[in-house]
N, C-alpha and C positions, 0 to 999 in steps of 0.2 A: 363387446358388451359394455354400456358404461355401467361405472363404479361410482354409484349416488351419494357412496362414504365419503368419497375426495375431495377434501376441500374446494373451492372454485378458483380456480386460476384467473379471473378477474375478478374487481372490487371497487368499489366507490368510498374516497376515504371524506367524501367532502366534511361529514358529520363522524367522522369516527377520533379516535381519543388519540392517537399519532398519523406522522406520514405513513404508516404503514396498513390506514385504515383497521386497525385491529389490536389487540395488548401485543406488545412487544415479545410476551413470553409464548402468543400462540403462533406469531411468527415464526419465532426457531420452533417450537415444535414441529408445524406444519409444513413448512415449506423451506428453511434455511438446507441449503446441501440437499435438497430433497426436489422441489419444483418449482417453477417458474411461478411469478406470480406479476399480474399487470393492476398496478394501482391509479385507479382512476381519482385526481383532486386528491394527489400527495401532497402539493403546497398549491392548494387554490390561491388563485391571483397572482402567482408568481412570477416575478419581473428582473430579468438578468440582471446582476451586479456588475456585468462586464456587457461590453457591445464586439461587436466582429473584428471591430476597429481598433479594440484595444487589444483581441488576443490577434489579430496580424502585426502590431508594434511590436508586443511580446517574442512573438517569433522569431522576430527581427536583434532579440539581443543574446548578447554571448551566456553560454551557459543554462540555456533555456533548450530542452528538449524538443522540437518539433518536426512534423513529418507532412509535406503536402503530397495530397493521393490523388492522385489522375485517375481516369478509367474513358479508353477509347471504346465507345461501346458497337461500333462497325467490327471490331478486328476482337472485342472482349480483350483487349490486352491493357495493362496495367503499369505504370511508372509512378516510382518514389523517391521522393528528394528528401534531403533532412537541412535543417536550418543550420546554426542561424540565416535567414535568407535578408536581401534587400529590401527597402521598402519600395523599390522600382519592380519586383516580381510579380505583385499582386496585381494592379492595374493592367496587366498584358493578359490576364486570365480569362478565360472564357465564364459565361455569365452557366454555365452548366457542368453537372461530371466531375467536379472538383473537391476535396476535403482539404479541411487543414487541422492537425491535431496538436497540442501545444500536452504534455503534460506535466505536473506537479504546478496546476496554478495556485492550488492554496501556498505553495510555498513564496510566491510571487504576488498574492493579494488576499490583503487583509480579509474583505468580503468574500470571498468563494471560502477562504479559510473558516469561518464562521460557522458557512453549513456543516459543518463536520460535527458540531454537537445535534444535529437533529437525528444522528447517525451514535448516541452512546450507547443502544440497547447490546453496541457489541463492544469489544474489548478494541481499545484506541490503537494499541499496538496490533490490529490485524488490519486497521485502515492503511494502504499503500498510498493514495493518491488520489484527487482529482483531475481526470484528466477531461480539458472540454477540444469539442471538435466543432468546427463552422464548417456548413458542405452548404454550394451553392445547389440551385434547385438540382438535382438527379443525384448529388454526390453521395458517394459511400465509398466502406472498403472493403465490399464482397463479403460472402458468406463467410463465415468463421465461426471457431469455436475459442473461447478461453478457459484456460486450465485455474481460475479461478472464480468468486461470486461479484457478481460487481451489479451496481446500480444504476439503471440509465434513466435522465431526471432530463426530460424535455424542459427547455430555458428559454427558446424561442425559438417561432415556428412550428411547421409540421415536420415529423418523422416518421414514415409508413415503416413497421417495425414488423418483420417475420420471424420464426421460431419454429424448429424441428423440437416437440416436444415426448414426440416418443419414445418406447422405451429404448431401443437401440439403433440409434441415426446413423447414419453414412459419416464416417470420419476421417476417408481419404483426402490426403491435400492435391491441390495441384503440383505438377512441379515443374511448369515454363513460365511461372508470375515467382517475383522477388517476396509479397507477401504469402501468407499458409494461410492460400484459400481453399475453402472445399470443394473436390473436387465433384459432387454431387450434392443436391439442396431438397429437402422435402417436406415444406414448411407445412405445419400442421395448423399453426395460428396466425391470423394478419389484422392488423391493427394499425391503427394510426394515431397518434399521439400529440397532445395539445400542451403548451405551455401547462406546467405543473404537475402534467402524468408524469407515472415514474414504471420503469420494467424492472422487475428483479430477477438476476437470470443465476441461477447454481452452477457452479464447471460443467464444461462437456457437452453445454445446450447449443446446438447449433442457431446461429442468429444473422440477419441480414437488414439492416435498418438505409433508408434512400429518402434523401429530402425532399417531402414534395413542393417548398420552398425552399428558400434560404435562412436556413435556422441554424440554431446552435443547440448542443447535448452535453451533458456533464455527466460523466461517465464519472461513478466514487468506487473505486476497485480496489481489491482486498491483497493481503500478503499474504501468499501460499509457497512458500518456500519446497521446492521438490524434495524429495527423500535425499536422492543423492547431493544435490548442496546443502543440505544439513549435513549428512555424513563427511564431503569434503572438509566443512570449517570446525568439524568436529576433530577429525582427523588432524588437521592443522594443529589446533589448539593440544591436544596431546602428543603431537609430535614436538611439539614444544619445549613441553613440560618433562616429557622425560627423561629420569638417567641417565647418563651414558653407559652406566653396570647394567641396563635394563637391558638384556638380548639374548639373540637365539643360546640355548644350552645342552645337551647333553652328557650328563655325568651315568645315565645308565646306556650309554651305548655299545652294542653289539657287533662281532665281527659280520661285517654284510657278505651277505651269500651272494652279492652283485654289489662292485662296489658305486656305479654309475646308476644303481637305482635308487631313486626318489620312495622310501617304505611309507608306508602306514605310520610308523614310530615316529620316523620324520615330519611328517605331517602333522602330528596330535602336539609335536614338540613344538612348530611353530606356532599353534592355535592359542600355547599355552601363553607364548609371549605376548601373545596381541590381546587375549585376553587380561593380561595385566595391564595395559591402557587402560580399562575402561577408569570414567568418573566412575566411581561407585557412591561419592562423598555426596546426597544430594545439595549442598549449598554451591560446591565445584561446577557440580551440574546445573543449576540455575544460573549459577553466575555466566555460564558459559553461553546458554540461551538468552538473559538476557542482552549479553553484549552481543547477539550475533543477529536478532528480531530487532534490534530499535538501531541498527547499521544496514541490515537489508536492504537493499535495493537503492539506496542513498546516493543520489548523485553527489550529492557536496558536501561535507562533514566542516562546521562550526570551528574558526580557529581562534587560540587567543588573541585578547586585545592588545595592542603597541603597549599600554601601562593597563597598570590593575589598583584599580583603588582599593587604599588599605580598608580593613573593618572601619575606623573612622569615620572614615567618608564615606561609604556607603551607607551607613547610618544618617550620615547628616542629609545626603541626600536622599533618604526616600523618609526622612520626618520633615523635609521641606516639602515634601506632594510628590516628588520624583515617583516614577514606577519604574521596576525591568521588565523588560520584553523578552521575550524568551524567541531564543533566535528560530528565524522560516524553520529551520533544516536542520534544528535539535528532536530527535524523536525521545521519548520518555516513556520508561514504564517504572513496576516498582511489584517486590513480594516482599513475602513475609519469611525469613529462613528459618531453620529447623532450632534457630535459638529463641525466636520471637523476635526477632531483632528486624529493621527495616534494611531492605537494599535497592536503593533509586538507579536506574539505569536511566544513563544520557548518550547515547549514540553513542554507544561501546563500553563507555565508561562507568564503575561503579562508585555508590559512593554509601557508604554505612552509617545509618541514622534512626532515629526511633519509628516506628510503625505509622503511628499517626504522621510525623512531618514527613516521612516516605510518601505516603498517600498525597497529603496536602501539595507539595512541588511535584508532582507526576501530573497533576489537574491544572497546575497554576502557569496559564498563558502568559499572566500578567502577577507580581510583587508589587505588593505597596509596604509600607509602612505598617497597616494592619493585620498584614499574614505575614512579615516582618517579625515584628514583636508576638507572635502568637509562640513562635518559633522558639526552641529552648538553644542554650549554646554550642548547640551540636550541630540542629537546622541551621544554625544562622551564619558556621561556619560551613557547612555546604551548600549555601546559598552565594556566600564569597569562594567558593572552589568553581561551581558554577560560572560565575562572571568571569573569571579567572582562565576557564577554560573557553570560553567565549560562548555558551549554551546562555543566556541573559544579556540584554543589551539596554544602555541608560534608553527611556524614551527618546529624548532629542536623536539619539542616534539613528544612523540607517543602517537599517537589517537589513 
């Protein structure tokens, strides 16, 4: 029976108020975590920042994540290399069947990094990454599912996009292919998609997208941290901080009627200990998430600079025009803690300042001179801790 309630899983945004063809707020209402949604003229006229040519260089250098995906489609069977590769790899390629997927380029270029404000209706610190992929005509990499929400923003070319949007999809993987493909597909939607479209797809959606050129896709995907690695670094961080007085105890112990039995009494006595781990302090507890969400999934963590300029001179230089740049691969958030006080989180690191200049440098890609001076002597000595720890970089510099 259809449900006339349901919002429409496609949309035309050419004339609507965001990429999302819709207010942002009825977005998350409607469809964030909830259902797929295919936006038709997300960015009309949109024109890649990058060519094929420059994410196969990319590929090719150290410290650059990528993965080129074959697919023999005679045998259905699948092979996967990871880079960095040669630039002699790519020209022996066949002109079919092929992907090549490169991720964290905004951390690698200024323009892809860009798009990420057309993406702030959500919170910065759930953004993971764009990752883009170039597939010659046929390529793809098999049906699958991701365990988080992610956006897929056609860039160039066509991409025939399929989707299991039912309510309960086949979620078996295969297991004779290296990647977790599904081992059954039963697309309910098919589509094909133009420079500018964009898929919004919630965890769990089964999906299958195949070039029907040679196009490129920019995939902007979310940080969903599992239960259990949250609990791991949670675990960590408290086994940290513990006591050494803090452990198992019994002072009301009983003579055992088995002395090799494991009681009841035994039991509630260790529950008691591990319950005294817990944060209970909520700013402990913050601090703890924020260092552990803006480090997530971080291939490379910001180091200091060889010298650190004093307050002085960083002064002189950013009232001569200088700016800082806030390094690729500093992630930034910032709360408010239960004193009213601010607390900036930098890729692990905390640093304690007034609310407003928490706010202010959590936003601030670029320092000038005039968010500079706006800054009271507290911001502006966490603005020198910053630099310091290498999260800001003089312009001339390479990031």
């Amino acid at each position: 029976m259809t449900n006339h309630g349901a919002p429409p899983i496609e949309i035309d945004a050419a004339n609507g108020p965001s990429p999302l063809g819709m207010a942002p707020a009825d977005f998350l209402r409607d469809y964030w975590q909830k259902r797929p949604l295919l936006i038709r003229n997300a960015f009309p006229g949109f024109v890649s920042p990058i060519t094929p040519e420059d994410l196969a260089g990319l590929a090719c250098e150290e410290g650059v994540l990528a993965r080129l995906i074959e697919h023999d489609k005679a045998r259905d069977g699948w092979t996967v290399r990871h880079g960095p590769f040669a630039e002699d790899d790519f020209p022996g390629l066949p002109d079919h069947d092929w992907t090549l997927l490169v991720q964290d380029v905004d951390k690698w270029d200024a323009d892809i990094r860009a798009l990420l404000t057309r993406f702030d209706f959500l919170p910065r610190w759930r953004i993971d990454d764009i990752m883009i992929s170039f597939a010659a005509t046929g390529g793809s990499v098999g049906a699958h599912t991701d365990q988080y929400d992610v956006f897929l923003l056609q860039a160039q070319g066509l991409r025939r996009w399929q989707i299991d949007a039912s309510p309960s999809p086949a979620q078996d993987f295969r297991d004779d292919v290296e990647l977790k493909l599904l081992r059954e597909f039963h697309p309910t939607h098919d589509w094909v998609l133009s420079p500018g479209d964009m898929l919004y797809l919630p965890p769990g959606v089964p999906h299958h997208g195949v070039a029907e050129n040679p196009c490129l896709t920019f995939s902007v995907g979310m940080r969903a941290p599992a239960a259990g690695e949250l609990l791991t670094d949670l675990a960590d961080t408290l086994a940290a901080t513990a006591p050494e007085t803090l452990r198992y105890a019994d002072p009301d112990i009983e003579l055992p009627a088995d002395p090799f039995e494991i009681d009841a009494a035994a039991l509630h006595r260790v529950r008691t200990a591990l319950d005294a781990l817990r944060l209970d302090d909520p700013d402990q507890f913050g601090d703890w998430f924020g260092g552990f969400i803006t480090t997530y999934r971080c291939a490379t963590l910001p180091e200091p600079p060889p010298t650190t300029p004093t307050p002085a001179d960083l002064a002189r230089f950013l009232a001569a025009g200088g700016q800082l740049l806030r390094h690729p691969w500093t992630r930034m958030a910032w709360r408010c803690d239960s004193q009213g006080q601010g607390r900036l989180y930098a890729s692990g690191q905390v640093y304690r300042l007034p609310p407003n200049a928490a706010c202010q440098l959590a936003a601030a890609e670029r320092i000038d001179a005039a968010l500079y001076t706006r800054l009271d002597a507290q911001g502006q000595a966490t603005v020198q801790a910053l630099v310091a720890a290498g999260h800001y970089l003089a312009e001339t510099e390479d990031a």
